[in-house]
N, C-alpha and C positions, 0 to 999 in steps of 0.2 A: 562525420560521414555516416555512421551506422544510424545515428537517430533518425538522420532524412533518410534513409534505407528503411525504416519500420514506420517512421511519424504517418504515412498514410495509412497502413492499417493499423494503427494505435489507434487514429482519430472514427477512422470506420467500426471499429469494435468499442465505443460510445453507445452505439445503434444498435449493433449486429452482433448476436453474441456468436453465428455461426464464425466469422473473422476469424475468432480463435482457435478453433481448429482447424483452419486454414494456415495459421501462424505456426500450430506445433507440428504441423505435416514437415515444414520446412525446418534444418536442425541449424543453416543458419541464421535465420531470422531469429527461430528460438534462442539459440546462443547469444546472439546479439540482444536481443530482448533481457534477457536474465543477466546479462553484463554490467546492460543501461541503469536495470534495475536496483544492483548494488549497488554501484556510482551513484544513481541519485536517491540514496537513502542518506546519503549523504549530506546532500546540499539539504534535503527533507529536515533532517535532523538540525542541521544549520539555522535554515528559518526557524524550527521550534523554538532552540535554543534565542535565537537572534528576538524574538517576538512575545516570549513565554507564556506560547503557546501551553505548553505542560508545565503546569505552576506544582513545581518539586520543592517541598521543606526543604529536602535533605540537601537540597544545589547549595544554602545558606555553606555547610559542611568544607563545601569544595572550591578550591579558589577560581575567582572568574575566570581565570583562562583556559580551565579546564571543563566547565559547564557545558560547548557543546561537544565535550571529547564522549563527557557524562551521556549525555543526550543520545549520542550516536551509538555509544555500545547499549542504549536503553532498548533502541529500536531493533539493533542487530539482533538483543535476546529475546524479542517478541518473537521477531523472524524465524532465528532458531526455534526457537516453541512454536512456532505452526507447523513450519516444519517435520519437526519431530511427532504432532498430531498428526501429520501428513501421512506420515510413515505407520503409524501404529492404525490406524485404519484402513490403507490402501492394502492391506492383507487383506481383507474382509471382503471385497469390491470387483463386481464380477468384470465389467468395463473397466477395465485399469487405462489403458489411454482417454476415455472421457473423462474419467477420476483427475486424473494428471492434470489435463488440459484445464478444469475447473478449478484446480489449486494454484496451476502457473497464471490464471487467466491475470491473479493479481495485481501482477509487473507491470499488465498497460497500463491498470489507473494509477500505480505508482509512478510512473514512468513521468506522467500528464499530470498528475500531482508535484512532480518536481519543478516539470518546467513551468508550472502556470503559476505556482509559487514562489520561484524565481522572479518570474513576470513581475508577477504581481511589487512584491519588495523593490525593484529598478524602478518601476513605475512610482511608486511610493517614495522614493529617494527624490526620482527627478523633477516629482513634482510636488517635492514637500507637505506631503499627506502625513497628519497625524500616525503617532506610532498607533495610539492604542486602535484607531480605524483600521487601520493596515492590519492589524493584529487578528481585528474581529472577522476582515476580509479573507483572509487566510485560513483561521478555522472554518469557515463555513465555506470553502473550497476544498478544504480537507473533507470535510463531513461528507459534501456532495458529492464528490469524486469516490468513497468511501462507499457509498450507498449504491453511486451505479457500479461498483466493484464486485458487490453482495447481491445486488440485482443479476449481473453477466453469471455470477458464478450459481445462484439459484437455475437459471435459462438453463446450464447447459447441466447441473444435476437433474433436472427437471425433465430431460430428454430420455434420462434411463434409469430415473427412480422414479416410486410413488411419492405422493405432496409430502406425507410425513416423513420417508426415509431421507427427503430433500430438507426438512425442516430440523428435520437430528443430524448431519450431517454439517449443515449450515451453522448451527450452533456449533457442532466441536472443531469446524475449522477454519471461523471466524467469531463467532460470541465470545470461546472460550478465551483465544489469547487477545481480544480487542480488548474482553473483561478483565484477565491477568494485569492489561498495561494502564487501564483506569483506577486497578485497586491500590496497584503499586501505586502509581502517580496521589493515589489520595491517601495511602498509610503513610507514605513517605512525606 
């Protein structure tokens, strides 16, 4: 019930990066939104896991039934580490509610990341589509969805920084932990 409560302005902040600060105005909608969002990091984690999507040495290490337990706390510690970038810069930030809203804006494409990759895997079962297709389908849903996340969250720093403080900004609170989770993924 909460997701059809936000799924139309999830779908409209696609488009509209003002949506979002429409959404944090409201502290249920936000609540709701940041719920949805841990919930489907979930399932997020699940298709990685289910698809491998993030090809981990170290999963060889851990026995299969615990791969997407692996998977899920991998993603969780991203999170925490933006997070925690979140925090160490939002001292600094004279807009701290556009700040905010720029960093929560994440959870919609997360959110539209879960269920289209859900989708997408059902779809794939039911009509018996190759794994590795489904596979390649998925990352490049991911990526996409990824990209207009970093797209919404540049718009709305863009509103009350200059291009470069929008560009240092963007780095440390998406380059840095998307870069953390691809070094791991390739040391490991």
């Amino acid at each position: 019930r909460r997701l059809l409560n936000i799924l139309p302005q999830l779908l409209n902040s696609l488009t509209r990066w003002k949506v979002c600060l429409n959404r944090d105005a409201s502290l249920q909608e936000k609540s709701d939104r940041n719920m949805l969002g841990l919930l489907y990091t979930i399932s997020i984690a699940l298709m990685l896991d289910r698809y491998a999507i993030l090809e981990i040495g170290a999963m060889d290490a851990i026995p299969p039934a615990y791969h997407g337990l692996a998977v899920t706390a991998l993603i969780f510690l991203v999170l925490l580490f933006r997070q925690l970038i979140f925090l160490l810069l939002s001292t600094r930030v004279k807009k701290l509610e556009l700040f905010r809203t720029a960093h929560s804006s994440f959870f919609n494409y997360w959110i539209l990341t879960g269920l289209l990759t859900v989708f997408t895997a059902s779809l794939a079962t039911v009509f018996k589509i190759d794994p590795e297709l489904t596979r390649q389908i998925i990352r490049w849903e991911i990526i996409a969805l990824y990209a207009l996340a970093v797209l919404c969250k540049s718009q709305i720093l863009r509103s009350f920084c200059k291009p470069f403080r929008t560009f240092l900004y963007l780095c440390a609170l998406e380059l840095v932990p998307t870069g953390a989770l691809i070094a791991g993924v390739i040391l490991l």
